[in-house]
C-alpha positions as CSV (number, residue, x, y, z in Angstrom):
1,X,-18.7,-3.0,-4.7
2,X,-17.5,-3.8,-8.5
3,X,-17.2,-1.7,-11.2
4,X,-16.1,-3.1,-15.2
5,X,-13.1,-1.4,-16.1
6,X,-12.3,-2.4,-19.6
7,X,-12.7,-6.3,-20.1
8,X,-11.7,-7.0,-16.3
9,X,-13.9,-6.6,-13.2
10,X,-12.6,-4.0,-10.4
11,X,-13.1,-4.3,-7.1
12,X,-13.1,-2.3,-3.7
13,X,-12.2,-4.0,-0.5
14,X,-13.2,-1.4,2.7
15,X,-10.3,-1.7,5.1
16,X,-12.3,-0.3,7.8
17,X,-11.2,3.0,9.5
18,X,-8.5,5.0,8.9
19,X,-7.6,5.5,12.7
20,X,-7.0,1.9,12.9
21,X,-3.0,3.2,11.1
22,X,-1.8,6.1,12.9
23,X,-0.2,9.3,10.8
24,X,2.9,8.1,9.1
25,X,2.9,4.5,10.0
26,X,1.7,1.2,7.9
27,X,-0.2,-1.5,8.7
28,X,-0.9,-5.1,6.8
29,X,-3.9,-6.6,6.4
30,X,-5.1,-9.6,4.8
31,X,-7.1,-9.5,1.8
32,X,-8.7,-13.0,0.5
33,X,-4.9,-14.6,1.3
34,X,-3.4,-11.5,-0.5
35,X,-1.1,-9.3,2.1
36,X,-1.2,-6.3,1.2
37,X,0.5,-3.1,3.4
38,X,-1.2,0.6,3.8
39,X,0.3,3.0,4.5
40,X,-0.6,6.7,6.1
41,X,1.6,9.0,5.8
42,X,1.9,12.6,7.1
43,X,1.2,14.0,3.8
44,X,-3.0,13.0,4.3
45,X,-2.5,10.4,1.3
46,X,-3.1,6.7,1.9
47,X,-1.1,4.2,-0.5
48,X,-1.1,0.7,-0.5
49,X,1.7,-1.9,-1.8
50,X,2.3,-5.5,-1.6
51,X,3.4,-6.2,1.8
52,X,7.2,-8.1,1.9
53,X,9.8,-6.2,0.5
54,X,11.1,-7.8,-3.0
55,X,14.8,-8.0,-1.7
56,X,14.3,-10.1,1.4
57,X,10.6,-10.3,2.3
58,X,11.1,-7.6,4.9
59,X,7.7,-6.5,6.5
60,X,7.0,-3.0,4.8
61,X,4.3,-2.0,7.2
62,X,7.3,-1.9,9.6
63,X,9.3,0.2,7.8
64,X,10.0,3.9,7.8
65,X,7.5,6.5,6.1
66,X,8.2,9.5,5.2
67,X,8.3,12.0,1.9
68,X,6.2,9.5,-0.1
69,X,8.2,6.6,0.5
70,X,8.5,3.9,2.6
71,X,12.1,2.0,3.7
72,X,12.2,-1.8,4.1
73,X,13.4,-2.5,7.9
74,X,15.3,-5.4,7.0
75,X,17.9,-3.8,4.6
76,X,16.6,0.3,4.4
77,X,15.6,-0.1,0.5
78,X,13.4,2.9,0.2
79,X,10.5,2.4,-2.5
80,X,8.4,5.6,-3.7
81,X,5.0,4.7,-2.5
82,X,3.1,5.6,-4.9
83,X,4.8,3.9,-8.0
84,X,6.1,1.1,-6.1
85,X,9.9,2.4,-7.9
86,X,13.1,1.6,-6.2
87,X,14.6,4.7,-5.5
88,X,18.5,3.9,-4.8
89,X,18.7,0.6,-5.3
90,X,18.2,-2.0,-7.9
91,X,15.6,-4.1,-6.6
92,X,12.3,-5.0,-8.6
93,X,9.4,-2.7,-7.6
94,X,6.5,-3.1,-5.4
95,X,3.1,-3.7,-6.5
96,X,0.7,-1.1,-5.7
97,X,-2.6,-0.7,-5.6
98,X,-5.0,2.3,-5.8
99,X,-6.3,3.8,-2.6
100,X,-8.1,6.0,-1.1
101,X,-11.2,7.0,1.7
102,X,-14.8,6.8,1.8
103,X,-16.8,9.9,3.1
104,X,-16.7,8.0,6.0
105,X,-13.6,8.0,6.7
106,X,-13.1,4.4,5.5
107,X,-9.7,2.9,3.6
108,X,-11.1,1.5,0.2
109,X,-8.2,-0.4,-2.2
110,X,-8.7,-1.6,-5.8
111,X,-7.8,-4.6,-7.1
112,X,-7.9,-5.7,-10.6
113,X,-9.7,-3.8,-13.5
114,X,-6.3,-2.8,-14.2
C-alpha cells in the first residue's frame, strides 16, 4: 500500500501478527535488506527503530524494554523509543520509523514519505 506524502512516496510494509513479539520484547525483521527492530512494549504501543545499536552494532531486539525505551545489550545505552534520543549517553540516535496495527491485528511500518 503507498500513499504521496509531499513529493516522496510512503509506504507500508505488514509485518504480520503482532503475537509473533511477545509483550515487552523486540524482534528484527528484514525489510528489502533493511533491518529494522520492533518492539512491543507493555505500554500496548508498537515502535520500530533501526536494528544495531549506533555505539557498537549491538542487536536492539535483544535489549531491555521497558518505560518507552529500549537498552542496547552490548553496552546498556538506553534510547527513548519513540524519538530514537539517547537518553544518558552521547551516542548518535536511532532511526525510527512510524508504526502501528491494522484492525487485524497486523504490525504495519512506514518508510519514506518523510
Amino acid at each position: 500500500m503507498s500513499a504521496v506524502v509531499g513529493t516522496h512516496a510512503a509506504r507500508q510494509v505488514n509485518l504480520g501478527s503482532l503475537e509473533r513479539i511477545p509483550i515487552g520484547e523486540g524482534r528484527t525483521f528484514d525489510v528489502d535488506g533493511l533491518q529494522i527492530a520492533v518492539f512491543r512494549p507493555r505500554s500496548g504501543q508498537v515502535f520500530a527503530t533501526q536494528a544495531s545499536c549506533p555505539h557498537a552494532n549491538g542487536p536492539l531486539a535483544d535489549g531491555l524494554v521497558g518505560n518507552g525505551t529500549v537498552v542496547c545489550p552490548f553496552h546498556a545505552y538506553r534510547f527513548d523509543l519513540a524519538t530514537g534520543c539517547p537518553q544518558g549517553n552521547t551516542c548518535a540516535p536511532l532511526t525510527t520509523y512510524p508504526a502501528g496495527l491494522t484492525a487485524g491485528g497486523d504490525v504495519v511500518v512506514t518508510f519514506g514519505g518523510r
